[in-house]
N, CA, C and O atoms as a Tinker XYZ file with bonds, in Angstrom:
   420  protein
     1  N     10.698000   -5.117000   16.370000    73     2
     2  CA     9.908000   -6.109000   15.674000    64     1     3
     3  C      8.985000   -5.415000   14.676000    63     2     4     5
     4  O      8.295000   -4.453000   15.013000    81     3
     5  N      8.986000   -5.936000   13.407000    73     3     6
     6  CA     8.059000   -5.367000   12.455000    64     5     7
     7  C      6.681000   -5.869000   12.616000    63     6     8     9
     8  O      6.478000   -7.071000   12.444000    81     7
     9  N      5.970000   -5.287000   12.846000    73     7    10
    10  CA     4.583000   -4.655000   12.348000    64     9    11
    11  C      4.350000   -5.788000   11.390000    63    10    12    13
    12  O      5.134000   -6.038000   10.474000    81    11
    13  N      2.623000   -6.851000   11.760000    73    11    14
    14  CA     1.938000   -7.692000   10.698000    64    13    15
    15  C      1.869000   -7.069000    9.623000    63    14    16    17
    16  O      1.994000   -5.847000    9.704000    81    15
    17  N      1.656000   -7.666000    8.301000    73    15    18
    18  CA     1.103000   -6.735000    7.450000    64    17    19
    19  C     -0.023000   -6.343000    7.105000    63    18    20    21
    20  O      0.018000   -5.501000    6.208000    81    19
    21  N     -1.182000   -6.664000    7.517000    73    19    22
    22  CA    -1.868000   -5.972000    8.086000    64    21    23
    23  C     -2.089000   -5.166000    9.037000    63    22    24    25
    24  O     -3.084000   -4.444000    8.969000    81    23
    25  N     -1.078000   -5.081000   10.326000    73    23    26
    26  CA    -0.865000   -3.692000   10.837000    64    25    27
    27  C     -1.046000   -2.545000   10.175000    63    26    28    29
    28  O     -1.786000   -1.583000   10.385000    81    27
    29  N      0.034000   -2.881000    9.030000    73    27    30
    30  CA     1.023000   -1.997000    8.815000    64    29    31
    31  C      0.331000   -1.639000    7.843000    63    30    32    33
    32  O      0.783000   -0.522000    7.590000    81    31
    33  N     -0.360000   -1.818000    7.225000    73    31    34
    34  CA    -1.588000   -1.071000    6.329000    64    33    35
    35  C     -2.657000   -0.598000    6.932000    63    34    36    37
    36  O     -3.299000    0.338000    6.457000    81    35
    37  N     -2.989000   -1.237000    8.128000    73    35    38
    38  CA    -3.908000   -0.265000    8.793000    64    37    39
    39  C     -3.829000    1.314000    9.586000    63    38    40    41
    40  O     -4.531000    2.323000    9.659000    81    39
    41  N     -2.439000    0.797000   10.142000    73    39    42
    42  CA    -1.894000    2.135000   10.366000    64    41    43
    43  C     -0.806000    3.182000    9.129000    63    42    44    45
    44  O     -0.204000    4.215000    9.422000    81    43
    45  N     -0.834000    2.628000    8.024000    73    43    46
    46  CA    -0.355000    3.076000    6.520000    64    45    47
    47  C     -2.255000    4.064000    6.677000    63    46    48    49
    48  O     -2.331000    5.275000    6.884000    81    47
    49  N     -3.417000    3.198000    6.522000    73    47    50
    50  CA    -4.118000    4.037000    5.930000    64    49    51
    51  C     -5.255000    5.143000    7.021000    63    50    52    53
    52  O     -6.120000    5.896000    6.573000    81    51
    53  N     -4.925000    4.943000    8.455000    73    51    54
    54  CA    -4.722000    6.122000    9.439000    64    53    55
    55  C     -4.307000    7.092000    9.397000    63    54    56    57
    56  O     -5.018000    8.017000    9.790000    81    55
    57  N     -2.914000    7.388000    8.888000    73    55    58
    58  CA    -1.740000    8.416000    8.317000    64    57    59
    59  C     -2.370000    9.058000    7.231000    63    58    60    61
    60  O     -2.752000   10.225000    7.321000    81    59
    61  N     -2.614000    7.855000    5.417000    73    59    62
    62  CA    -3.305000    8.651000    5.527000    64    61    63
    63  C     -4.428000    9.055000    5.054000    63    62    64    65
    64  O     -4.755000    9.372000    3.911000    81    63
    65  N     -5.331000    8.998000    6.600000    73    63    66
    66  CA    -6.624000   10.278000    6.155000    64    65    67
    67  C     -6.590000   11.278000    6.114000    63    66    68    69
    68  O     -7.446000   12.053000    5.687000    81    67
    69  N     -5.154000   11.579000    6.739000    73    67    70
    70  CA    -5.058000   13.226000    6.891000    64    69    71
    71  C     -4.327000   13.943000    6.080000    63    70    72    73
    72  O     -4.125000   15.141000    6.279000    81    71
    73  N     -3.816000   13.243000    5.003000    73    71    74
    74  CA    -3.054000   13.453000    3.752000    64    73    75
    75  C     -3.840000   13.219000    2.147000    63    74    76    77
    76  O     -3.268000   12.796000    1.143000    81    75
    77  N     -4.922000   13.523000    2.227000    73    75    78
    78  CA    -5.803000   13.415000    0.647000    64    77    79
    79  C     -4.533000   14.078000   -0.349000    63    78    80    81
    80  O     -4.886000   14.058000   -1.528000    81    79
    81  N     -3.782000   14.391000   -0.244000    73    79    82
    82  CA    -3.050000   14.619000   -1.516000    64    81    83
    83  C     -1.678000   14.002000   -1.406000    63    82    84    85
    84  O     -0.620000   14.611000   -1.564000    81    83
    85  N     -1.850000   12.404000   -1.044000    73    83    86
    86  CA    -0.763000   11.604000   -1.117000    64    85    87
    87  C     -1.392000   10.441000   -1.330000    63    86    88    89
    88  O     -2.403000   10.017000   -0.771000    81    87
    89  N     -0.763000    9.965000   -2.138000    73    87    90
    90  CA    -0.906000    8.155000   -2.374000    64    89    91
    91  C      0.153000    6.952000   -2.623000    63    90    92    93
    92  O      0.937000    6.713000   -3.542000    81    91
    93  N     -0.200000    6.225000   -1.264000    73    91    94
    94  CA     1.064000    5.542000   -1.269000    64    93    95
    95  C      1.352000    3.915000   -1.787000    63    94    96    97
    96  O      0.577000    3.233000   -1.117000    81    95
    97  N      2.007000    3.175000   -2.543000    73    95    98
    98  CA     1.590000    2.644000   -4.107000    64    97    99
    99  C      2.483000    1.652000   -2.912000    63    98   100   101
   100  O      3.356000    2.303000   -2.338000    81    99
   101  N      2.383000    0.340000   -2.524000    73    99   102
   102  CA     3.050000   -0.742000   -1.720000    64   101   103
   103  C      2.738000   -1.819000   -2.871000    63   102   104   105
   104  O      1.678000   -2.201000   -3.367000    81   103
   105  N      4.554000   -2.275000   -3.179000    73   103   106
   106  CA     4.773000   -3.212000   -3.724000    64   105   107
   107  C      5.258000   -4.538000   -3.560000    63   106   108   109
   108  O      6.444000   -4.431000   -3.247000    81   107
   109  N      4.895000   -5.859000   -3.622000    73   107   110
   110  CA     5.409000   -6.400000   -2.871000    64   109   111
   111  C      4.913000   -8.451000   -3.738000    63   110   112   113
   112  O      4.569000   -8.522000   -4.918000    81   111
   113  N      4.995000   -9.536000   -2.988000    73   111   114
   114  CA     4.777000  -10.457000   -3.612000    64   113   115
   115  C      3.868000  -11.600000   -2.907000    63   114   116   117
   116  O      4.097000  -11.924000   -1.742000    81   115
   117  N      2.762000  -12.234000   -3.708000    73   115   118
   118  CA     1.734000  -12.648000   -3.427000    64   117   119
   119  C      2.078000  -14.341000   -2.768000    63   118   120   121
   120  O      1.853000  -14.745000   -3.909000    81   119
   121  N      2.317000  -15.284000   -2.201000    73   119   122
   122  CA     2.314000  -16.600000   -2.290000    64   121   123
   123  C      1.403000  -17.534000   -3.414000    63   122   124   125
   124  O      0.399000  -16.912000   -3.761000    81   123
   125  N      1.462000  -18.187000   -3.726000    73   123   126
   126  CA     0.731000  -18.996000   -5.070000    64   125   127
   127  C      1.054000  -20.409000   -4.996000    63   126   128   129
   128  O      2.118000  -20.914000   -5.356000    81   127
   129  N     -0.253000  -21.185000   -4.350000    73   127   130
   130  CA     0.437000  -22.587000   -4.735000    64   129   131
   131  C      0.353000  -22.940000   -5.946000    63   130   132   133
   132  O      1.166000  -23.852000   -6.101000    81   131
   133  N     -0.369000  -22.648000   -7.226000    73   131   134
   134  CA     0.137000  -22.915000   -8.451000    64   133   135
   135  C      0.505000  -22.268000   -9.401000    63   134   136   137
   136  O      0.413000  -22.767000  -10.523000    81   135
   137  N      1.093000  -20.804000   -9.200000    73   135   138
   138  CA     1.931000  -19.928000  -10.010000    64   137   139
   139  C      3.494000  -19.696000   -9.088000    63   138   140   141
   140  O      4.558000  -19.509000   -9.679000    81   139
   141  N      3.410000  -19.735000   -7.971000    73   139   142
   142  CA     4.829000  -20.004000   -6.980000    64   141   143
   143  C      4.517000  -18.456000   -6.696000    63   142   144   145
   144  O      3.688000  -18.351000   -5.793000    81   143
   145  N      4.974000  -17.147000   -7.244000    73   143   146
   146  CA     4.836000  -16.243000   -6.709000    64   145   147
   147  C      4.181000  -15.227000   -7.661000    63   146   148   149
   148  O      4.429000  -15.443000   -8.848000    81   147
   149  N      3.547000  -14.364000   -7.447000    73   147   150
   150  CA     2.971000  -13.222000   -8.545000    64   149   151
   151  C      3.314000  -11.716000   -7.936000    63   150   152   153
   152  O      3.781000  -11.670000   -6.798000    81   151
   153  N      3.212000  -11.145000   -8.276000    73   151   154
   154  CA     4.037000   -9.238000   -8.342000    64   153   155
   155  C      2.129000   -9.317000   -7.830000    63   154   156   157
   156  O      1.164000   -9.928000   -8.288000    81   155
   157  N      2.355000   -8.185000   -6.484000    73   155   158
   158  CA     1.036000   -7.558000   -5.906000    64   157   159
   159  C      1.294000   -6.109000   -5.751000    63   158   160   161
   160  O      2.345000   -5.670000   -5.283000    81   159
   161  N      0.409000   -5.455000   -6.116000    73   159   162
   162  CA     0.806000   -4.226000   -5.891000    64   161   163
   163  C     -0.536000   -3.407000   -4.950000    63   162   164   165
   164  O     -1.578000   -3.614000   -5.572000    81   163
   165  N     -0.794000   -2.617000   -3.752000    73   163   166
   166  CA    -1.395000   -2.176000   -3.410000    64   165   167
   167  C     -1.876000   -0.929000   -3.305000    63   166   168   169
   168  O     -1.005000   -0.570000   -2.512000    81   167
   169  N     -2.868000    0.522000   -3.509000    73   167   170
   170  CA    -2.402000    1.691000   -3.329000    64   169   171
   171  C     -3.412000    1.756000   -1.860000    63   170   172   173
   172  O     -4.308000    0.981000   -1.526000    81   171
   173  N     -2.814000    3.158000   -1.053000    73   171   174
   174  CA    -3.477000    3.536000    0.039000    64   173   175
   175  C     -3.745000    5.399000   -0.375000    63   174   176   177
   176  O     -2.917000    6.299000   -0.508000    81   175
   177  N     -5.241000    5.409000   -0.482000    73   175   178
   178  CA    -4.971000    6.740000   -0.600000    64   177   179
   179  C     -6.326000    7.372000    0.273000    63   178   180   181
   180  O     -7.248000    6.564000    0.161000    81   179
   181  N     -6.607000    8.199000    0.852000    73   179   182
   182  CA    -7.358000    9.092000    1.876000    64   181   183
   183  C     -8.157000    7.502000    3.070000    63   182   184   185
   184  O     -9.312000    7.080000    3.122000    81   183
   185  N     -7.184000    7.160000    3.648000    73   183   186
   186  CA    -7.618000    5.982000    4.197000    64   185   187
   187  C     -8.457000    4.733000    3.755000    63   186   188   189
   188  O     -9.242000    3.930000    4.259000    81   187
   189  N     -7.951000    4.964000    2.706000    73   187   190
   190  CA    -8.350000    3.060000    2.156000    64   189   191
   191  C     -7.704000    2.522000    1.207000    63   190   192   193
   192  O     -7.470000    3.072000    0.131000    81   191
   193  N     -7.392000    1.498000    1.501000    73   191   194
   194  CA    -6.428000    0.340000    0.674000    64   193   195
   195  C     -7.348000   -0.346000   -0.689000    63   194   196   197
   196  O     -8.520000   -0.701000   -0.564000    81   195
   197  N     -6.777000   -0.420000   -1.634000    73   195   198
   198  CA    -6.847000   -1.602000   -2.657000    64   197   199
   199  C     -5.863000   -1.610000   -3.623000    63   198   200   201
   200  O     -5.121000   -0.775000   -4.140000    81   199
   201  N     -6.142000   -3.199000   -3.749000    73   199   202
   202  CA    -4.922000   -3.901000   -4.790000    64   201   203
   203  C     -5.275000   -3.699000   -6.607000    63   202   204   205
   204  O     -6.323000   -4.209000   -7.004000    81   203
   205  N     -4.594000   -3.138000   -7.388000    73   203   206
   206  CA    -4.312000   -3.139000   -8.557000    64   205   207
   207  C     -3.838000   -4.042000   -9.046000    63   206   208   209
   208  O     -3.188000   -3.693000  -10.032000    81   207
   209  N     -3.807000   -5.463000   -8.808000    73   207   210
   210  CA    -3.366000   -6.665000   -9.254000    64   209   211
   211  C     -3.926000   -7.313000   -8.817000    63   210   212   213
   212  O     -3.973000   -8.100000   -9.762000    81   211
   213  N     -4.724000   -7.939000   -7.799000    73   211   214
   214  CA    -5.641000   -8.547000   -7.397000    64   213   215
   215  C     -7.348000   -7.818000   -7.386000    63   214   216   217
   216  O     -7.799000   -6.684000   -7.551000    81   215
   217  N     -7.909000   -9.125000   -7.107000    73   215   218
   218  CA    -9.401000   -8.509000   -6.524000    64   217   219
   219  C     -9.674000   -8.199000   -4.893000    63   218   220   221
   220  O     -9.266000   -8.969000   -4.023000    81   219
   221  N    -10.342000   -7.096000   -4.630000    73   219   222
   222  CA   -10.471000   -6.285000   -3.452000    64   221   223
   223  C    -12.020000   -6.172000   -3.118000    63   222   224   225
   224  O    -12.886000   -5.492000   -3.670000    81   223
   225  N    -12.118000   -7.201000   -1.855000    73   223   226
   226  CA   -13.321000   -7.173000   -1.483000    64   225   227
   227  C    -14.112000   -5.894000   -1.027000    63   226   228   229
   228  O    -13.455000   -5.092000   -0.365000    81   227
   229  N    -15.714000   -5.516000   -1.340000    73   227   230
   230  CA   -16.203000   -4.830000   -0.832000    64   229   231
   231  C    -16.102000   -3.907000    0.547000    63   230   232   233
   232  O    -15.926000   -2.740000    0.897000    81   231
   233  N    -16.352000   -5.332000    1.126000    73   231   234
   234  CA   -16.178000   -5.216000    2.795000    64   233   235
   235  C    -15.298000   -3.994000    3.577000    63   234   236   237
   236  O    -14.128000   -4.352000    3.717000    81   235
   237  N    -15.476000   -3.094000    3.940000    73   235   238
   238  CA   -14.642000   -2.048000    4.400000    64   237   239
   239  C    -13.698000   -2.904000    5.561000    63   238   240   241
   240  O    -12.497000   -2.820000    5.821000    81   239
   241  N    -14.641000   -3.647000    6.061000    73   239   242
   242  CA   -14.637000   -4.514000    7.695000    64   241   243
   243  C    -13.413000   -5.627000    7.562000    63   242   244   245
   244  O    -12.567000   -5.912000    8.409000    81   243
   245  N    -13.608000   -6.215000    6.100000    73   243   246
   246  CA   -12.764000   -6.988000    5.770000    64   245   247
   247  C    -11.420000   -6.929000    6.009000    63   246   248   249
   248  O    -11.157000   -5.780000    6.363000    81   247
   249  N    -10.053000   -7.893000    5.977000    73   247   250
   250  CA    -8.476000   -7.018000    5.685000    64   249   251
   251  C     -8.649000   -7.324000    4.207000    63   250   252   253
   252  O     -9.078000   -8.276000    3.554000    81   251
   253  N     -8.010000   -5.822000    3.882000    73   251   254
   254  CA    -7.560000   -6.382000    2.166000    64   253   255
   255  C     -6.492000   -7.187000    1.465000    63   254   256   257
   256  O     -6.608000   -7.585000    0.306000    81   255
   257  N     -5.223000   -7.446000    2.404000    73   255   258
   258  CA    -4.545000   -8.352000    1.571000    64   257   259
   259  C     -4.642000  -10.066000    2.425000    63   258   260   261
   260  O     -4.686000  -10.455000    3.592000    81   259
   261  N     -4.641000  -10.656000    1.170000    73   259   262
   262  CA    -4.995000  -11.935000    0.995000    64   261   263
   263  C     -3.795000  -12.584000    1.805000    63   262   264   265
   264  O     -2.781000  -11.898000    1.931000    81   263
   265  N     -3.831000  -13.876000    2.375000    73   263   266
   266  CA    -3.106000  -14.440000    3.297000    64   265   267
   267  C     -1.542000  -15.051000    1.973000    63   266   268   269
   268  O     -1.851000  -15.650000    0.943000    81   267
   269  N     -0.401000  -14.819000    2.225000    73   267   270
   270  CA     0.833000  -14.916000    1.746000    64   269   271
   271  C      1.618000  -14.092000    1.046000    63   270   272   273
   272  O      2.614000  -14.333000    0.363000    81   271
   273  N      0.787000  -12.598000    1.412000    73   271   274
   274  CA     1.519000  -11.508000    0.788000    64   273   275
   275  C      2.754000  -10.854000    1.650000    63   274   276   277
   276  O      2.550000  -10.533000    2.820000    81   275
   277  N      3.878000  -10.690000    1.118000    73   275   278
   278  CA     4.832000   -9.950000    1.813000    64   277   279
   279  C      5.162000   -8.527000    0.505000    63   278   280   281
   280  O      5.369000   -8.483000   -0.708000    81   279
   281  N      5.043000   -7.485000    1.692000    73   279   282
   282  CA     5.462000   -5.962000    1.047000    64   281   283
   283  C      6.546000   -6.058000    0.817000    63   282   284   285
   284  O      7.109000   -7.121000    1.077000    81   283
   285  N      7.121000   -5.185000    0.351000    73   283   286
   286  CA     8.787000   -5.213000   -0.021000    64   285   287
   287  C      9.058000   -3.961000   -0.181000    63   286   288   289
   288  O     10.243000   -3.679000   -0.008000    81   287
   289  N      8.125000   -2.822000   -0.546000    73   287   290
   290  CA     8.915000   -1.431000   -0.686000    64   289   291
   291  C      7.260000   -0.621000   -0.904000    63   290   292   293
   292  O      6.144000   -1.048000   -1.198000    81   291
   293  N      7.857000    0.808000   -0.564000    73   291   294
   294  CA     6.475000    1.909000   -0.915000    64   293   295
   295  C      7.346000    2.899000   -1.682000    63   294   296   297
   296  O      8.498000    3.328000   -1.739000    81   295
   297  N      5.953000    3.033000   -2.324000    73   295   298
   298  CA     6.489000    4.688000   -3.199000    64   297   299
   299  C      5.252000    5.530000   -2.686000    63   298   300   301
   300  O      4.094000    5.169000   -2.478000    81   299
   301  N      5.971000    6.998000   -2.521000    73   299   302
   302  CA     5.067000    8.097000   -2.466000    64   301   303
   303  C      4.719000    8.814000   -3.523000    63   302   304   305
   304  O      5.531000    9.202000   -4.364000    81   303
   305  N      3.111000    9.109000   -3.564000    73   303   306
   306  CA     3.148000    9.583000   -5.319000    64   305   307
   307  C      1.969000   10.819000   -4.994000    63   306   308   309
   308  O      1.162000   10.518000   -4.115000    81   307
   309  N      1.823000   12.069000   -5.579000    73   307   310
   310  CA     1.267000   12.909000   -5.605000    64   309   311
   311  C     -0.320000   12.499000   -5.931000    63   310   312   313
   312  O     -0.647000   11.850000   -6.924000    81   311
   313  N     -1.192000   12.965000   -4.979000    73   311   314
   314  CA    -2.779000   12.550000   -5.243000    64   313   315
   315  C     -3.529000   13.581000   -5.344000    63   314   316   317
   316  O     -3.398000   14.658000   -4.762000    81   315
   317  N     -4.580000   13.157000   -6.325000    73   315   318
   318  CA    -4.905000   11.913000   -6.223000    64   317   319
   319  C     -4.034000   11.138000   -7.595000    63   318   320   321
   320  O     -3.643000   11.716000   -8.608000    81   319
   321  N     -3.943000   10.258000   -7.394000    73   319   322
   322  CA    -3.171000    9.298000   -9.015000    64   321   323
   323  C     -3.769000    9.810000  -10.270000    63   322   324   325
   324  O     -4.932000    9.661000  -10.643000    81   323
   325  N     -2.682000   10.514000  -10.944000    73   323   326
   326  CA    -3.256000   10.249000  -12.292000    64   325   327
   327  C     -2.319000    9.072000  -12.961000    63   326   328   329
   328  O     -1.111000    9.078000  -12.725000    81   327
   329  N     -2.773000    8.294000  -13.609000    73   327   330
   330  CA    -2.057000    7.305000  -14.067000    64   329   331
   331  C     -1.179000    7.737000  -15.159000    63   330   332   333
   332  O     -0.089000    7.197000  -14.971000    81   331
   333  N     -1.156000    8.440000  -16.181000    73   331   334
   334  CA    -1.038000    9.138000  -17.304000    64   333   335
   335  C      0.198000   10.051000  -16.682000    63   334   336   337
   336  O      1.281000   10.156000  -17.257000    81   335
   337  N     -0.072000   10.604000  -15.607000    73   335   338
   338  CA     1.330000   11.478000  -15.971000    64   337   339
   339  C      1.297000   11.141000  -13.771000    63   338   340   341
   340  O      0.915000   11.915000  -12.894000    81   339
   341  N      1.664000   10.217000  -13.690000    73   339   342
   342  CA     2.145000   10.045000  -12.059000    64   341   343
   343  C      3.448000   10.795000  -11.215000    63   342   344   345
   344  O      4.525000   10.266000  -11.488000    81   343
   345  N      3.507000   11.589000  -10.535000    73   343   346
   346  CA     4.101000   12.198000   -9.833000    64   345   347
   347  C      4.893000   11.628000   -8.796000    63   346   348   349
   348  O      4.338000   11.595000   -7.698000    81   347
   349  N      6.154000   11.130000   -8.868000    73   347   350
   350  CA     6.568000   10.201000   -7.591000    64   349   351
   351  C      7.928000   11.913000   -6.716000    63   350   352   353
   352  O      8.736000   12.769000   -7.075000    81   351
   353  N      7.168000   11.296000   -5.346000    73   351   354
   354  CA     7.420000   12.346000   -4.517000    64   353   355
   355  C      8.513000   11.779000   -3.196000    63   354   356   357
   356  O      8.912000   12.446000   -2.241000    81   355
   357  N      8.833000   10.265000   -3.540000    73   355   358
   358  CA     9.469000   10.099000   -2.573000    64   357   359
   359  C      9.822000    8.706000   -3.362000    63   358   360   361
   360  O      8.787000    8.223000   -3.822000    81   359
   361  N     11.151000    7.809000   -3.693000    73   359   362
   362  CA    11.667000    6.858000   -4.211000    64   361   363
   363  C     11.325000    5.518000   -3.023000    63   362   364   365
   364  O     11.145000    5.871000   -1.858000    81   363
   365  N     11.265000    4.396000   -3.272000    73   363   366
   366  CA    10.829000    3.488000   -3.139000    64   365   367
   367  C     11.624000    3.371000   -1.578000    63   366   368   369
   368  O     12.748000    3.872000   -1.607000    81   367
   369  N     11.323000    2.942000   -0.582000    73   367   370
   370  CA    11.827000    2.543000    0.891000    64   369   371
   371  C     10.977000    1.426000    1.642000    63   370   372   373
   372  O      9.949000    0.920000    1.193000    81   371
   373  N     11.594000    1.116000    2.894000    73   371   374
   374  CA    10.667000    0.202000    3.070000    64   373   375
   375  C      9.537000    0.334000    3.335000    63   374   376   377
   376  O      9.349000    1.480000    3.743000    81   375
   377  N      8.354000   -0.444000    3.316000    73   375   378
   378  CA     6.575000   -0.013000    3.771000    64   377   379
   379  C      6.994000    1.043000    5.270000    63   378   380   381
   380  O      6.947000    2.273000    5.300000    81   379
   381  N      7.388000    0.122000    6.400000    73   379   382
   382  CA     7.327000    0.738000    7.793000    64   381   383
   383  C      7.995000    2.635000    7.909000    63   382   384   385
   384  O      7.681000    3.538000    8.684000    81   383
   385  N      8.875000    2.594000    6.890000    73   383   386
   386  CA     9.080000    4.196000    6.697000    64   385   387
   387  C      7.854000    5.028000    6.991000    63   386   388   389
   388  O      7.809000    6.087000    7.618000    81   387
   389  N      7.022000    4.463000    6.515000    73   387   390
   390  CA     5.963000    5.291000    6.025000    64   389   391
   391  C      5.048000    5.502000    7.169000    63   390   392   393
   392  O      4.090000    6.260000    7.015000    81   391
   393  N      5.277000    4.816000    8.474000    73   391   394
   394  CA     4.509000    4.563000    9.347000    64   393   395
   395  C      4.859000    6.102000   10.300000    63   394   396   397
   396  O      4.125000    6.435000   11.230000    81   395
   397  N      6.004000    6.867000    9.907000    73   395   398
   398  CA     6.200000    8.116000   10.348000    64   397   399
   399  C      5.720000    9.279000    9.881000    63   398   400   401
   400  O      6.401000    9.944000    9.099000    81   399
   401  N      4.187000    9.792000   10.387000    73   399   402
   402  CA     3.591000   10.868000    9.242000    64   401   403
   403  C      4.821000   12.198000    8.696000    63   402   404   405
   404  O      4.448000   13.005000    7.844000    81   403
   405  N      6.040000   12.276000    9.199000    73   403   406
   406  CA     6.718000   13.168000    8.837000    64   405   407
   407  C      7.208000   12.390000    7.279000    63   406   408   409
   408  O      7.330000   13.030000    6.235000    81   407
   409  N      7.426000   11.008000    7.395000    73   407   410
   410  CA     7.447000   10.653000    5.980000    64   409   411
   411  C      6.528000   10.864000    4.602000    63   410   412   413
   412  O      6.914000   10.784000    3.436000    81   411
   413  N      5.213000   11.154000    5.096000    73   411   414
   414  CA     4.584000   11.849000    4.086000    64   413   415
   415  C      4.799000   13.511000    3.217000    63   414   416   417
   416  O      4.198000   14.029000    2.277000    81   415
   417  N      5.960000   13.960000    4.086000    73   415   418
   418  CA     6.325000   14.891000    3.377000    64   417   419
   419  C      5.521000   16.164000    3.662000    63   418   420
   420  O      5.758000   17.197000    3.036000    81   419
């Protein structure tokens, strides 16, 4: 059985604290009752999550993704992000891959 998605980002950003030179970019799609669906994209990098397509509450305490999001794939990318010249270190698989710290490479 898969992992809520919020699990699965909580234990995504457990993994990693112990990896500051990985960042892992979860892509996936938002629910919308009046756009139907929108592209969400999330990064996790030295144990903490936020969305690059949405707004991301303060709240550490808070969960960060909003109720009707489903993930669909992760990429592994060399950290910290430079946006400008991004380093992808591992091609897109599913989120739960990632839940194996040997998948961080």
């Amino acid at each position: 059985m898969a992992p809520s998605a919020l699990a699965l980002v909580a234990g995504l950003e457990a993994i990693s604290r112990g990896r500051p030179d990985r960042v892992l970019r979860l892509r996936g799609l938002l629910a919308c009752a009046a756009a139907g669906e929108e592209p969400y994209e999330l990064l996790i990098f030295r144990g903490f999550a936020s969305s690059t397509t949405h707004p991301t509450g303060f709240d550490p305490d808070q969960p960060v993704l909003p109720d009707g999001v489903v993930l669909a794939s992760a990429e592994l990318l060399a950290g910290p992000l430079n946006p400008a010249a991004e380093q992808l270190l591992a091609a897109a698989a599913a989120p739960e891959h990632y839940l194996q710290p040997a998948a961080w490479l």
